[in-house]
C-alpha positions as CSV (number, residue, x, y, z in Angstrom):
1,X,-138.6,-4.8,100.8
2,X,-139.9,-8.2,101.4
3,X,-138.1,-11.3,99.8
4,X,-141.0,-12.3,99.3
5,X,-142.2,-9.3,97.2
6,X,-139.4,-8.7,95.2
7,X,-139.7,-12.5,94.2
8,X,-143.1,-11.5,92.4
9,X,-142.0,-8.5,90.8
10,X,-139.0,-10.8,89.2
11,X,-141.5,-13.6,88.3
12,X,-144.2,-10.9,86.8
13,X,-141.3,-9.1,84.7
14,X,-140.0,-12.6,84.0
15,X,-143.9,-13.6,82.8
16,X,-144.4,-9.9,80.5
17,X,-141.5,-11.1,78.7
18,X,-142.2,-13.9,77.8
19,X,-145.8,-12.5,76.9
20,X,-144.4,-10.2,74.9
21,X,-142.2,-12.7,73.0
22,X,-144.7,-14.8,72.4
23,X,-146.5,-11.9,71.2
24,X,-144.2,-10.9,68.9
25,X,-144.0,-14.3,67.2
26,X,-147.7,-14.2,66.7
27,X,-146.5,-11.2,65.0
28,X,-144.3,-12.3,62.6
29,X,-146.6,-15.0,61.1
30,X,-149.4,-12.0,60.7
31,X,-146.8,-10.1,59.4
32,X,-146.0,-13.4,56.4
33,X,-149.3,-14.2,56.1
34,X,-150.3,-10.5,54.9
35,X,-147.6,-10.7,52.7
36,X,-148.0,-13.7,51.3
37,X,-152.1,-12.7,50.8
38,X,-151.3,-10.1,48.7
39,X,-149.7,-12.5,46.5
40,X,-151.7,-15.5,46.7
41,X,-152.1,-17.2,43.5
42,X,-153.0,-20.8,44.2
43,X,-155.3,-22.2,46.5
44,X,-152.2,-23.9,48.1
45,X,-151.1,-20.2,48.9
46,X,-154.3,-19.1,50.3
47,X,-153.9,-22.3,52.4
48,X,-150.7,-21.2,54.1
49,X,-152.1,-17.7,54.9
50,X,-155.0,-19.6,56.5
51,X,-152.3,-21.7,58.6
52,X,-150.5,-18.4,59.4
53,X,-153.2,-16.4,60.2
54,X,-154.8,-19.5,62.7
55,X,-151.1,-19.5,63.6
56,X,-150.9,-15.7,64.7
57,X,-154.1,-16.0,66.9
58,X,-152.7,-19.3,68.4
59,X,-149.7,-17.9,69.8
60,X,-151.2,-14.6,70.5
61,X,-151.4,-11.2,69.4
62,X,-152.6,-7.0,70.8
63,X,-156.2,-6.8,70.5
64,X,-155.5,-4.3,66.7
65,X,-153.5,-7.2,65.9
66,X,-155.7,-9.8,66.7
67,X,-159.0,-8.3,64.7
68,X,-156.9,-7.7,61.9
69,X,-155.9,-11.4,61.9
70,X,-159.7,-12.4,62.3
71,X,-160.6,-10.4,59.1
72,X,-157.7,-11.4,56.9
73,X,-158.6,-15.1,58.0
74,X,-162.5,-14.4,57.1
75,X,-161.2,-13.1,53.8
76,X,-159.0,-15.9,53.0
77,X,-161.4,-18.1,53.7
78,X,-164.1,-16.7,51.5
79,X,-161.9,-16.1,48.6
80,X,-160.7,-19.6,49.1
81,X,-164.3,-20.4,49.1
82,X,-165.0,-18.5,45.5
83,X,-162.3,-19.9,43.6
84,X,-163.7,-23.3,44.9
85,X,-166.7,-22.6,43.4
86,X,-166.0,-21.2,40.6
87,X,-163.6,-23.7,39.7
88,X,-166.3,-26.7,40.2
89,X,-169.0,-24.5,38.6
90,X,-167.3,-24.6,35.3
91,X,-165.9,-28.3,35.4
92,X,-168.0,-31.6,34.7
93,X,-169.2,-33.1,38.2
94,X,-166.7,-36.0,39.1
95,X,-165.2,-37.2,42.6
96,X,-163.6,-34.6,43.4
97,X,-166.6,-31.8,43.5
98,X,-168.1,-33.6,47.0
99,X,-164.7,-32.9,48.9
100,X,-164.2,-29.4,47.2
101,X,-167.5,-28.2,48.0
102,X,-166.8,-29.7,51.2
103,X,-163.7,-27.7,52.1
104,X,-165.5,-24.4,50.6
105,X,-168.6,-24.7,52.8
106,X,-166.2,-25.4,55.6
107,X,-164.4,-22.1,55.1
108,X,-168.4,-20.3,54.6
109,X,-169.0,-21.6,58.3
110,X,-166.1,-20.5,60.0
111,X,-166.6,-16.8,58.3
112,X,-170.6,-16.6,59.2
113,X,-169.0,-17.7,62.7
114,X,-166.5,-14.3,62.3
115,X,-169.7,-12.5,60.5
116,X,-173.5,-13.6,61.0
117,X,-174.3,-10.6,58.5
118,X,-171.8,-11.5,55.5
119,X,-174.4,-11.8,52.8
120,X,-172.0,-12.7,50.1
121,X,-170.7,-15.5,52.3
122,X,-174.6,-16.7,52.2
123,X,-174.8,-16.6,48.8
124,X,-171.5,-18.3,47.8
125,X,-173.0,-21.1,50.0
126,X,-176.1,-21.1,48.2
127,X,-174.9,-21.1,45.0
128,X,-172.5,-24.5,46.4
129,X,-175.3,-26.3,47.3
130,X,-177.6,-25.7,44.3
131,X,-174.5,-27.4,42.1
132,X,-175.3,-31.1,41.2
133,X,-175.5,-33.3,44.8
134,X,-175.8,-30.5,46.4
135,X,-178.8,-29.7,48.9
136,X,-181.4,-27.6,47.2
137,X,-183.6,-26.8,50.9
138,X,-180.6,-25.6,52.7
139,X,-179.1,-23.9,49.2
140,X,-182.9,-21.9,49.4
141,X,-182.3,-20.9,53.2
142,X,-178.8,-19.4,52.7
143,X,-180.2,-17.4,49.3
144,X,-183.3,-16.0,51.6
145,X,-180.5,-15.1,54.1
146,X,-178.3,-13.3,51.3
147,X,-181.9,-11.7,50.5
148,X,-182.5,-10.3,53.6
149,X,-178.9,-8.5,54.6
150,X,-178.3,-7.4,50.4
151,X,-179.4,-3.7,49.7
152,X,-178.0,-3.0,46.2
153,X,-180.4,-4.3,43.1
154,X,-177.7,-6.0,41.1
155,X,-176.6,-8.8,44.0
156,X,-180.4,-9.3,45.2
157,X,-181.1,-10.3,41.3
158,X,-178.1,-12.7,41.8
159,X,-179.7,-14.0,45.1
160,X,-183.2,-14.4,43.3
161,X,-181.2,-16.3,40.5
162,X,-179.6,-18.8,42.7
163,X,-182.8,-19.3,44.6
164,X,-184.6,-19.9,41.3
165,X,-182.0,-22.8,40.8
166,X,-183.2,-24.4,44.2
167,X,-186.7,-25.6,42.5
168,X,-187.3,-28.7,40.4
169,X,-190.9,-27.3,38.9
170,X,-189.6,-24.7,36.5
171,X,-192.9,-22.6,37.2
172,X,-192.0,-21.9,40.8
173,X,-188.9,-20.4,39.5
174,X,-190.6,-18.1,37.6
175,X,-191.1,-15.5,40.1
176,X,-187.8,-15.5,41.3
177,X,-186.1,-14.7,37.9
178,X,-188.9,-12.4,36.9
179,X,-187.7,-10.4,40.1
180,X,-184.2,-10.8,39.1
181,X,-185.1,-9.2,35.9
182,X,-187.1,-6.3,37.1
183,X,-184.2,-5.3,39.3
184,X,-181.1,-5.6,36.7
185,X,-182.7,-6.1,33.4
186,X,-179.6,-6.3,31.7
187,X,-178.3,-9.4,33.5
188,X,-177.5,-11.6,31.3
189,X,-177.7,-14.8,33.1
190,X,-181.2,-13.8,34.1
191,X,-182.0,-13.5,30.6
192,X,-181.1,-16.9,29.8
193,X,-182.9,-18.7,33.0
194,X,-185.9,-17.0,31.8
195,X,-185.5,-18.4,28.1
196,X,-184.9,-21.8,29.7
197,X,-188.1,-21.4,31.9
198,X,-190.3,-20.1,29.7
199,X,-188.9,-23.1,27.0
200,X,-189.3,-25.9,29.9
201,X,-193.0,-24.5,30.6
202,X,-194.1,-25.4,27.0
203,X,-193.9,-21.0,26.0
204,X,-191.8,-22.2,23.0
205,X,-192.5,-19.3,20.9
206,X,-192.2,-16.4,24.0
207,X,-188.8,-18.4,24.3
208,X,-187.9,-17.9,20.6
209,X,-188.7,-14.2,20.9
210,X,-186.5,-13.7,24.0
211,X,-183.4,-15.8,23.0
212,X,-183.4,-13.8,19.2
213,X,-183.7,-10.6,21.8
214,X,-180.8,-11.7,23.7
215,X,-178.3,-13.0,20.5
216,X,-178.8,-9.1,19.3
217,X,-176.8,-8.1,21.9
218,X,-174.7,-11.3,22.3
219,X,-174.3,-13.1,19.2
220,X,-171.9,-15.1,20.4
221,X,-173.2,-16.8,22.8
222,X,-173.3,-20.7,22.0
223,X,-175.2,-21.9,24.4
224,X,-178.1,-19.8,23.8
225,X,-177.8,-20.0,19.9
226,X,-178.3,-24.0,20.5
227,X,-181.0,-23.5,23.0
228,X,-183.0,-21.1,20.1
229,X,-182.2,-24.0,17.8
230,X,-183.9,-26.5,20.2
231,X,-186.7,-24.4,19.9
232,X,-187.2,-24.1,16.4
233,X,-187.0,-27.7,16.2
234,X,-189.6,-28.0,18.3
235,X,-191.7,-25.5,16.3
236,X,-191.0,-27.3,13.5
237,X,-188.9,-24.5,12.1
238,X,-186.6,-26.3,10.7
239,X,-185.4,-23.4,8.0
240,X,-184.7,-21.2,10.7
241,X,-182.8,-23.8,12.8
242,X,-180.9,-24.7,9.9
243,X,-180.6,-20.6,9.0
244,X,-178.7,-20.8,12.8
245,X,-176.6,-24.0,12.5
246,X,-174.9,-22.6,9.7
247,X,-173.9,-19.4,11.5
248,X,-172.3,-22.1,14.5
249,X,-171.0,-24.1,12.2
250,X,-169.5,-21.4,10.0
251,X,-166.7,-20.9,13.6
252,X,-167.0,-25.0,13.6
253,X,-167.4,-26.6,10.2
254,X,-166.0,-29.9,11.6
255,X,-167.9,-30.5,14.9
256,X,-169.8,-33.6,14.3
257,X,-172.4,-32.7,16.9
258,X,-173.4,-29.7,14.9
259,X,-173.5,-31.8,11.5
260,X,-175.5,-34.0,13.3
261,X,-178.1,-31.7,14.6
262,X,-178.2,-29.4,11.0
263,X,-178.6,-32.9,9.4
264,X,-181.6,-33.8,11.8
265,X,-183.1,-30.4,10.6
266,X,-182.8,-31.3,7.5
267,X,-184.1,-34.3,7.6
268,X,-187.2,-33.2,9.4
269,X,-187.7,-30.6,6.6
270,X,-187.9,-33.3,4.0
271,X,-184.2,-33.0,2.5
272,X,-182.8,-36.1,2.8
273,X,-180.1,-35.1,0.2
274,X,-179.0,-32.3,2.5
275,X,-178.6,-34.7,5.7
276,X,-176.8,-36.8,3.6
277,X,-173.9,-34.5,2.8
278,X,-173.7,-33.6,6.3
279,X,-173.8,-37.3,7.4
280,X,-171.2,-38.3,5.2
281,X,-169.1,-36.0,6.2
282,X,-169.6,-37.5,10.4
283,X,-169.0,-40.8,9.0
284,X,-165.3,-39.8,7.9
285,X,-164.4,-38.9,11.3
286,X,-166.9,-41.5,13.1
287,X,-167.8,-44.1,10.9
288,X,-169.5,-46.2,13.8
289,X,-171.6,-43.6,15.9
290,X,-174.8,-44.9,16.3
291,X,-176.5,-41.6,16.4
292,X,-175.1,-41.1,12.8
293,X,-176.2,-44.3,11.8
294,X,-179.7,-44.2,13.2
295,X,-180.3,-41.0,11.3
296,X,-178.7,-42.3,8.3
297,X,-181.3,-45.3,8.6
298,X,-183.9,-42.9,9.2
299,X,-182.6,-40.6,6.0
300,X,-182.5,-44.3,3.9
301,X,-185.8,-44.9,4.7
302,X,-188.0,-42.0,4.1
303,X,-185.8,-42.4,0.7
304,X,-187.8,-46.0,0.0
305,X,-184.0,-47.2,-0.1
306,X,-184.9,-49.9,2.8
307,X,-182.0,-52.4,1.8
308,X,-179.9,-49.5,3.5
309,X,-181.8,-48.3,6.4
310,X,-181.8,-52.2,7.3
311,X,-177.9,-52.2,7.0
312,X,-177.6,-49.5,8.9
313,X,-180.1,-50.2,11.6
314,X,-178.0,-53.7,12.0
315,X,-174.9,-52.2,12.7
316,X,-176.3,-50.1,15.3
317,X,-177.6,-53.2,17.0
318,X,-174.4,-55.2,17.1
319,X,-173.4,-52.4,19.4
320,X,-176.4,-52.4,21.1
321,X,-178.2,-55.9,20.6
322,X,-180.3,-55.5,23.5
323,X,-181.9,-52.0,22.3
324,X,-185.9,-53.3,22.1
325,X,-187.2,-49.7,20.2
326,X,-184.5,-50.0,17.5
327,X,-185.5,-53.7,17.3
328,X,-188.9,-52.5,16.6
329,X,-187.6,-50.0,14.1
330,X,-185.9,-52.9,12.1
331,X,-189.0,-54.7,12.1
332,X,-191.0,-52.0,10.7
333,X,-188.3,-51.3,8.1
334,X,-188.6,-55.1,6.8
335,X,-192.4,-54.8,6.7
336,X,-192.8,-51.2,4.9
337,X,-189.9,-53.5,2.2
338,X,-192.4,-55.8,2.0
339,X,-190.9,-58.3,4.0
340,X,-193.9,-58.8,6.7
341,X,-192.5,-62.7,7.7
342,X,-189.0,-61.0,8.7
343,X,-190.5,-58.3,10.4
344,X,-192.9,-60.8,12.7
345,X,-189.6,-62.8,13.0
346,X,-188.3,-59.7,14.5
347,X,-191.4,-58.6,16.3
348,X,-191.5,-62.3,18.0
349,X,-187.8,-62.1,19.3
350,X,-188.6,-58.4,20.8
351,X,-191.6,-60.1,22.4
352,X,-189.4,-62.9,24.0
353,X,-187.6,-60.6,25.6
354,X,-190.6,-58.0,26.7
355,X,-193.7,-60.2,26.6
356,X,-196.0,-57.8,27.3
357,X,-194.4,-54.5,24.8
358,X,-197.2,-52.5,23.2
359,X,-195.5,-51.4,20.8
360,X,-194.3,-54.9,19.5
361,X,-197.6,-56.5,19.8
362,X,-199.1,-53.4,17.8
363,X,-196.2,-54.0,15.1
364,X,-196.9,-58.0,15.0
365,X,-200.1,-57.1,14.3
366,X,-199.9,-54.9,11.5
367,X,-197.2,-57.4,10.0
368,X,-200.0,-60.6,10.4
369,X,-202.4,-58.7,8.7
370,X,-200.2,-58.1,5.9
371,X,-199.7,-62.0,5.3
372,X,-203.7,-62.4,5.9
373,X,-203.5,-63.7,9.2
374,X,-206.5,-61.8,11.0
375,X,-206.9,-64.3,13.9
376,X,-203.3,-63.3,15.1
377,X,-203.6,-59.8,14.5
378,X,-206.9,-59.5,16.4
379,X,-205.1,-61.3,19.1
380,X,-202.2,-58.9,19.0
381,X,-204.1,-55.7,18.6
382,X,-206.3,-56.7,22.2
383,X,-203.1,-57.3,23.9
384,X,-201.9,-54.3,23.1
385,X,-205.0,-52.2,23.1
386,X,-204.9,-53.3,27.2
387,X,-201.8,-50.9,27.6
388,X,-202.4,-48.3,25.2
389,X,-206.1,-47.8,24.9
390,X,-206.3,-44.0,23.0
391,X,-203.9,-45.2,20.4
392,X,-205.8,-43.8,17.3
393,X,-203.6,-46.1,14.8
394,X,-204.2,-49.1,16.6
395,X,-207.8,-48.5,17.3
396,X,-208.5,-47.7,13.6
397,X,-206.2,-51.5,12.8
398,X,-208.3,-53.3,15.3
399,X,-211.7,-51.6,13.9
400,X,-211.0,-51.9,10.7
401,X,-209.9,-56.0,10.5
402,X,-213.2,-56.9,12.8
403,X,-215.4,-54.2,10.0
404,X,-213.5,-56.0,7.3
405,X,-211.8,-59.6,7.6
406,X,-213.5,-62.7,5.1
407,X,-213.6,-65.0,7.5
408,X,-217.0,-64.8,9.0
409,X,-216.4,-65.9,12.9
410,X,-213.8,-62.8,13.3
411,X,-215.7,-59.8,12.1
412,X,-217.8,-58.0,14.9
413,X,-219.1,-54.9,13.3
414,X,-220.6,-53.2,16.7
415,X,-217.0,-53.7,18.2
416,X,-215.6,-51.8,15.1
417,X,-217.4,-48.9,15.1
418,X,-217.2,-47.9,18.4
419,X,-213.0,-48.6,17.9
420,X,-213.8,-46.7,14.9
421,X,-215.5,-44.0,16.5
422,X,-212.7,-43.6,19.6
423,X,-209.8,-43.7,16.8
424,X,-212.1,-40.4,14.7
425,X,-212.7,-38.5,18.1
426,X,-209.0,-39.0,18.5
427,X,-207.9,-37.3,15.4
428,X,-210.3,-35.0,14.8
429,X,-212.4,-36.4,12.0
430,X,-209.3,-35.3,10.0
431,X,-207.7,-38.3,8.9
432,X,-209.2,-39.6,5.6
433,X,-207.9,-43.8,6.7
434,X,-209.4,-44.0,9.4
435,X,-212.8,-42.0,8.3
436,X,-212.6,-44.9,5.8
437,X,-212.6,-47.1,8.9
438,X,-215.6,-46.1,10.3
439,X,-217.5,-46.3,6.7
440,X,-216.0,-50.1,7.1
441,X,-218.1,-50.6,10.5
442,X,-220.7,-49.0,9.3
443,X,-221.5,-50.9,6.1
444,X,-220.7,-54.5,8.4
445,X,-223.4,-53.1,9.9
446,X,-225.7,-53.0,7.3
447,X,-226.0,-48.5,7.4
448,X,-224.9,-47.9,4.0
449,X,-226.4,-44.6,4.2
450,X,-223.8,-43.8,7.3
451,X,-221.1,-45.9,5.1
452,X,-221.5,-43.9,2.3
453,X,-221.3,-40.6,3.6
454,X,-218.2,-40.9,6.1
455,X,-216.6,-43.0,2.8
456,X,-217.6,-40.2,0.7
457,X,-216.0,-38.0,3.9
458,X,-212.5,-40.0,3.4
459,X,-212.0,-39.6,-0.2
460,X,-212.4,-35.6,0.5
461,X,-210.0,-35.3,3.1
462,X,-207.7,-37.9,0.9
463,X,-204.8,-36.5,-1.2
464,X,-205.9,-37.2,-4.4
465,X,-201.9,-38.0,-5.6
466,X,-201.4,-40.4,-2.9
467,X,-201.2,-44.3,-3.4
468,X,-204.4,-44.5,-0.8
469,X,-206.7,-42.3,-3.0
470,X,-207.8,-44.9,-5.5
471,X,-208.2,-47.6,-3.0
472,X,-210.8,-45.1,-0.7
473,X,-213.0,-43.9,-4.2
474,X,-213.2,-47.8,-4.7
475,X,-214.8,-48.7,-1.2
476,X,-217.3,-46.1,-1.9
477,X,-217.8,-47.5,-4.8
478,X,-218.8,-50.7,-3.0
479,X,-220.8,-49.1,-0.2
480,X,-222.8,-47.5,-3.3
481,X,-223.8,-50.7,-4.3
482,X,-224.9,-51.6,-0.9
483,X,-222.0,-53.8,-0.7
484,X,-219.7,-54.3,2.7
485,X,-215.8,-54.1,2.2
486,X,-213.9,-57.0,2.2
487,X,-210.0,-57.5,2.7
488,X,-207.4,-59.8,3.1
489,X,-203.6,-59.0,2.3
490,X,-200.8,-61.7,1.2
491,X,-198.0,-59.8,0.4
492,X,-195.1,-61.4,-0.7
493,X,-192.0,-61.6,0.7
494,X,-189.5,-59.4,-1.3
495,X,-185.5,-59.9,-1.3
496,X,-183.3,-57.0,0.0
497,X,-180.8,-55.8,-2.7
498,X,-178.0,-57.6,-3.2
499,X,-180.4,-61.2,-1.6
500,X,-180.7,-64.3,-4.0
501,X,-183.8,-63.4,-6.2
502,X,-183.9,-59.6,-5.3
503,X,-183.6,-57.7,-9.0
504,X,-179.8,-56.9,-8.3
505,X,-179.2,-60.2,-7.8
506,X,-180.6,-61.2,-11.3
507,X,-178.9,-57.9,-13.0
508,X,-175.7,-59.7,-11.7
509,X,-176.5,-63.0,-12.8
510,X,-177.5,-61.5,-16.3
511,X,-174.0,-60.3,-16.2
512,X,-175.0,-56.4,-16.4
C-alpha cells in the first residue's frame, strides 16, 4: 500500500474522531438542556436551555439529534415568549414592558423561522403588539395569520378577540367579537369585550342586560360589577348602582375608591346625607384628596350650606391653583351665596389667565347682572355667545337682559326674540324660564297677545312650589295689562359664616 494512502486513511480516522467527539459534546448539552426544561421554573432557566440547546447545534449533533434540538429550542422559545406576555399583560406598563416585549417577539421570530405554520406563535405575537405601545397594524396581520392556520372554534374566538383589540373605533370591533361569540359562547372574555363595546357605542342599556347576564354566572367578577355600575350611572340608576356598590363594598368596606363612587351615587340621587357618611368616612384615611373634597363641595352646595362648599373648593385649589373649571365653580358658589362682587372677582382672575373662556365670560355675565350692571353683561354674554352659540342658558340670559333691561339704549327687542326663539327650539319648549324669556321679547315688542300666551305657557310648565312660580304669574300679570317687563337686580353682598357681619358673626358678638 501506498504511503501516500495509508496517510489518508490515518488522517480520515483521525478526522471521524474528532467528529464524533465533537458530536458527542453537542450531546451532552442536549442531554442538560432537556433536563433542565423539564424543570424550568424561571425565565432565567428557560434562558440556559436556550443557550444549551443553540449550544448543541453549534457544536454539532446526528440529524435525530439535531431536529430534536430545533424543536426543544422552538418550544423554549415560545414558552419563554408566554410567560413574557403574560407576565406584562397583568402588570401596569412601565420601562421595562418595551424590552420585555422586545425579547418575547424576538423569540416569536426565531420559531416562525423553525415553523411558518405555528399559529399560536402568531397569536402570542398579536396579542404583544395589541398591549399598550405596541403596533396595532402588524398586531392585526399576525391575528389574520393565527386565523388562517387555527381549525378548532375555541382559539379562532381568541384570534377574533385579539384582533378586535387592534381597532380604535369600537364599532369595527364589533364583528370580530360577535364572531368570537358565535364560536365559543361561553368565553368569558368575549363576553366582557362585548359589554365594553356595546357600552362605548352609546347601547347602555343592551350593556346593562349583558353584564347582569354575565355576574349570574360570575358574581365575582370585579371588574365587570364596576363596569355595570358605570352604566347605571350613566342611566341615571343610581338605586341600582348603589344596590351593586354595596355588594363590592360588603368584601371591601374600607376602599376609599368604592366610598367615593357609592357617595357620587348618592349624591346624584338627591341624598346628600348618605354621601356624607361615606365621605366622612374617606376623609379619615385621606383627609386632603381633592376628589373627596370636590364632591364634598358639591354635597355642601346642593345643601344651600355655601360657607362650606367654598372652604372646601379652596382647599382643593391650594393644591391645584392653576385648575380654571374649579375656579369657575368657586365663582358660581359665591354668586348662588349671594356674593355676585366676589364671584366677578373670581370670574375676572380666571379671565386673566384664559382671556377668551366661555365659560367665564358666561359666569361674569350672570354675576354683572346680579349687581344691575347690563352694559357688562351684554358685553360678556356676546363674547361668549361667539364660542358657544347653541347654549340655551346663555341665549335665554342674553335675550332676556336686551327684552328686559331699564336703561333704554340697551334693550333690542328683535335681537331677543330670535335669542329667545334659538334658546326654546333648544330645549324643547319645555323649560318654563326661558318660555318666560320669549314672553319678555315679545311684550318689548309691543305683541302682548304672543306675550301673553307663551307667559301664560311658562307659569304651566312652572312648578308651582318653586321660588320662580310667583315671579312668572306676576309678569303675566304685567303683559295683561299691556305692560312690558322691566328688571334690574342689586343684590347685596352677603358675609360667609363665620365673616364680620355674617349672622354667626353677630350670634358671637351677642355672646350666644
Amino acid at each position: 500500500m501506498a504511503r501516500w494512502y495509508r496517510s489518508w486513511v490515518w488522517a480520515m480516522s483521525l478526522l471521524a474522531v474528532a467528529t464524533a467527539a465533537v458530536a458527542q459534546e453537542g450531546q451532552a448539552d442536549l442531554d442538560k438542556a432537556t433536563d433542565l426544561k423539564l424543570q424550568a421554573k424561571s425565565l432565567r432557566d428557560l434562558q440556559q436551555v436556550i443557550q444549551l440547546c443553540e449550544s448543541a447545534l453549534k457544536k454539532g449533533l446526528d440529524a435525530d439529534s439535531k431536529q430534536f434540538a430545533e424543536e426543544l429550542l422552538a418550544a423554549t422559545r415560545f414558552q419563554r415568549a408566554e410567560r413574557i406576555a403574560e407576565a406584562i399583560e397583568h402588570s401596569r406598563p412601565s420601562r421595562q414592558w418595551n424590552a420585555l416585549r422586545r425579547m418575547a417577539l424576538a423569540d416569536l421570530d426565531q420559531v416562525l423561522k423553525y415553523d411558518k405554520d405555528y399559529a399560536e406563535a402568531y397569536l402570542l405575537k398579536a396579542r404583544l403588539l395589541t398591549l399598550p405601545g405596541g403596533d396595532p397594524q402588524e398586531a392585526r396581520k399576525a391575528a389574520d395569520e393565527a386565523l388562517k392556520r387555527l381549525d378548532d372554534p375555541r382559539g379562532k374566538a381568541r384570534a377574533h378577540l385579539v384582533r378586535s383589540r387592534t381597532f380604535k373605533d369600537a364599532k369595527k370591533a364589533i364583528p370580530d367579537v360577535q364572531e368570537a361569540l358565535k364560536l365559543d359562547p361561553e368565553n368569558e372574555e368575549a363576553m366582557r369585550m362585548w359589554a365594553g363595546l356595546l357600552m362605548a357605542t352609546e347601547r347602555i342599556d343592551e350593556a346593562i342586560a349583558e353584564m347582569e347576564k354575565f355576574l349570574k354566572k360570575e358574581p365575582g367578577d370585579l371588574g365587570v360589577r364596576l363596569t355595570l355600575v358605570e352604566a347605571l350611572m350613566k342611566q341615571e340608576q343610581y338605586d341600582k348602582a348603589i344596590e351593586q356598590l354595596n355588594q363590592i363594598l360588603e368584601a371591601n368596606p374600607d376602599d376609599p375608591n368604592l366610598l367615593l363612587m357609592r357617595a357620587r351615587a348618592h349624591y346624584l340621587r338627591e341624598d346628600p346625607a348618605s354621601a356624607r357618611k361615606d365621605i366622612e368616612k374617606i376623609l379619615k384615611v385621606a383627609p386632603e384628596e381633592p376628589a373627596v373634597l370636590l364632591l364634598k363641595s358639591a354635597v355642601a352646595a346642593a345643601e344651600k350650606k355655601y360657607g362650606e362648599a367654598i372652604a372646601d373648593l379652596e382647599k382643593v385649589l391650594k393644591q391645584a391653583p392653576g385648575e380654571i373649571p374649579w375656579k369657575i365653580q368657586l365663582g358660581y358658589y359665591h354668586l348662588a351665596a349671594d356674593r355676585p362682587r366676589h364671584a366677578i372677582e373670581i370670574f375676572t382672575e380666571v379671565l386673566k389667565q384664559d382671556p377668551g373662556n366661555a365659560d367665564a365670560l358666561r359666569a361674569r355675565g350672570d354675576a354683572y347682572l346680579s349687581v344691575g350692571k347690563h352694559r357688562e353683561a351684554i358685553a360678556d354674554f356676546e363674547e361668549a355667545l361667539k364660542k358657544k352659540s347653541d347654549d340655551p342658558g346663555l341665549l335665554n340670559n342674553l335675550a332676556w337682559v336686551l327684552a328686559t333691561s331699564p336703561d333704554d339704549e340697551l334693550r333690542d327687542g328683535k335681537r331677543a326674540l330670535e335669542l329667545a326663539t334659538k334658546a326654546c327650539e333648544l330645549t324643547d319648549y319645555k323649560q318654563a324660564h326661558i318660555l318666560s324669556t320669549l314672553a319678555s321679547a315679545y311684550a318689548e315688542l309691543g305683541d302682548f297677545e304672543k306675550a301673553r300666551e307663551w307667559s301664560e305657557k311658562a307659569v304651566a310648565a312652572a312648578d308651582k312650589e318653586s321660588e320662580q312660580y310667583e315671579h312668572l304669574v306676576n309678569e303675566l300679570e304685567s303683559y295683561k295689562q299691556n305692560k312690558p317687563w322691566r328688571e334690574k337686580q342689586n343684590v347685596e353682598e352677603k358675609p360667609l359664616p363665620g365673616e364680620k357681619g355674617s349672622s354667626e358673626e353677630k350670634d358671637h358678638e351677642d355672646g350666644n
